[in-house]
Every structure is written in C-alpha cells, then in structure tokens.
N, C-alpha and C positions, 0 to 999 in steps of 0.2 A: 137380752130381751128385745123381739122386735117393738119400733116404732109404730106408734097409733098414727093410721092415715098421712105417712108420711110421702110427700110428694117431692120429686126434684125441678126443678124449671131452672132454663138455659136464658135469661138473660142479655139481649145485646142492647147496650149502652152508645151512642152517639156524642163523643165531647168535639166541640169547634173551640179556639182559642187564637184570640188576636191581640195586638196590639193597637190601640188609642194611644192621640195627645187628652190626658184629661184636663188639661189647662195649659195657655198658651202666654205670656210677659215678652212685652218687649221693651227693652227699654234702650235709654237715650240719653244718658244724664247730660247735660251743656260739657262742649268742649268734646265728645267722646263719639267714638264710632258705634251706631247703633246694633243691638245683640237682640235675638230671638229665642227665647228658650222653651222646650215645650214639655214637660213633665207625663210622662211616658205611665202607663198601668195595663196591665194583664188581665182580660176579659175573659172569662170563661161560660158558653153556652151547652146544657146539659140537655140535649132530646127537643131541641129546638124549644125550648123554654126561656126564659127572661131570661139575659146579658147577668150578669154578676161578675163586679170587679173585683179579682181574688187580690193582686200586689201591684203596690207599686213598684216600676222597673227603674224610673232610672229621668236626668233631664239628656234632652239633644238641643244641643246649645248651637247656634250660629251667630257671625258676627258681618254685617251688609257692608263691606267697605266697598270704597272705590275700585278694585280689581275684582270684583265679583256682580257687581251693580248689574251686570247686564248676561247676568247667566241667567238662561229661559226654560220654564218648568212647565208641565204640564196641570193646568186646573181641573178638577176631578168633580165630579156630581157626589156630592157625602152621603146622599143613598146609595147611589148607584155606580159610583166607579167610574162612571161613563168620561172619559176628556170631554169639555166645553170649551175651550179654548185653552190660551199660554197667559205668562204675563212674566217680568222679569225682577230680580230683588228690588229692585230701586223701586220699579212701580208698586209693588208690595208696601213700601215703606211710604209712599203718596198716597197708598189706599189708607192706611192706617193715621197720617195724617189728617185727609180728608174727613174723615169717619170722625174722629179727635174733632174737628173746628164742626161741626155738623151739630155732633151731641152737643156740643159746650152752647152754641149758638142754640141751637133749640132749649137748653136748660135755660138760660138768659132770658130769653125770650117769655119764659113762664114766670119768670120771679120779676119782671116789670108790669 
C-alpha cells in the first residue's frame, strides 16, 4: 500500500568537536616541585548551536621544575586564538602566586 503524503528530505548536518581544559589545579604541596593538571572534556557543537559537553577525556598533567622553568609559550586571546604575547613556566608559577597574595589580601582586607 502506498504511503499518504509521504515526503523524502535530504538533510545536511554540521558537527564541530573540540577540546577544553574544563578546570585547571595547581598544586604545590611544601617541600615538592609544583604540578599543573588540567582535566580535559569533549565539546560538541551541532548547526552552530550552544557548545555541549558530551565526555570527559582525560587529565594533562605537568610538573614546573627547574629544567623546564624557562621553556617559552605562546599566550593566546580565549576567544580568538589570536598570540598576545609569550611568558615562560616559572613566570606562570609568579602569576599564580601573585594572583594567590592579591585575593588572600583583598579577602583580609574585607573581614577587618
């Protein structure tokens, strides 16, 4: 028996798929060479529609020792990709520093 009003349409779909850090830890315990780890997830965009995190992949872990301090990266604009400048692990690890005595002092700062 034929089909009522039946129609066929062809379909073309658009999937983009990347990877994010979806959170970043660094730590430092005393005594210890400080480690970077950033926990890795699977984004998937459908017809240029809203980002959706389908899995998490995985951590990439690095550790800032003295034999690597001074290896230089490229800084990246996080919309746009664009390089802005460099900065090296060690300065990384003073940023993070800094940023650490900054908050802590502005929190202090509110509770007197």
């Amino acid at each position: 028996m034929a089909k009522y009003k039946e129609q066929v349409k062809e379909v073309t779909t658009t999937i983009t798929e990347y990877v994010r850090a979806s959170s970043v830890e660094m730590m430092y315990p005393l005594n210890t060479i400080p480690e970077v780890t950033f926990q890795e997830e699977l984004i998937r965009v459908v017809d240029n529609g809203p980002p959706k995190a389908i899995s998490y992949i995985g951590n990439l872990k690095a550790t800032l020792t003295p034999d690597n301090a001074n290896t230089n990266f490229d800084l990246k604009h996080p919309d746009t990709g664009v390089v802005v400048g460099s900065m090296t692990y060690e300065e990384v690890y003073g940023v993070m520093y800094s940023l650490y005595i900054h908050l802590a002092t502005e929190r202090d700062n509110k509770n007197n």
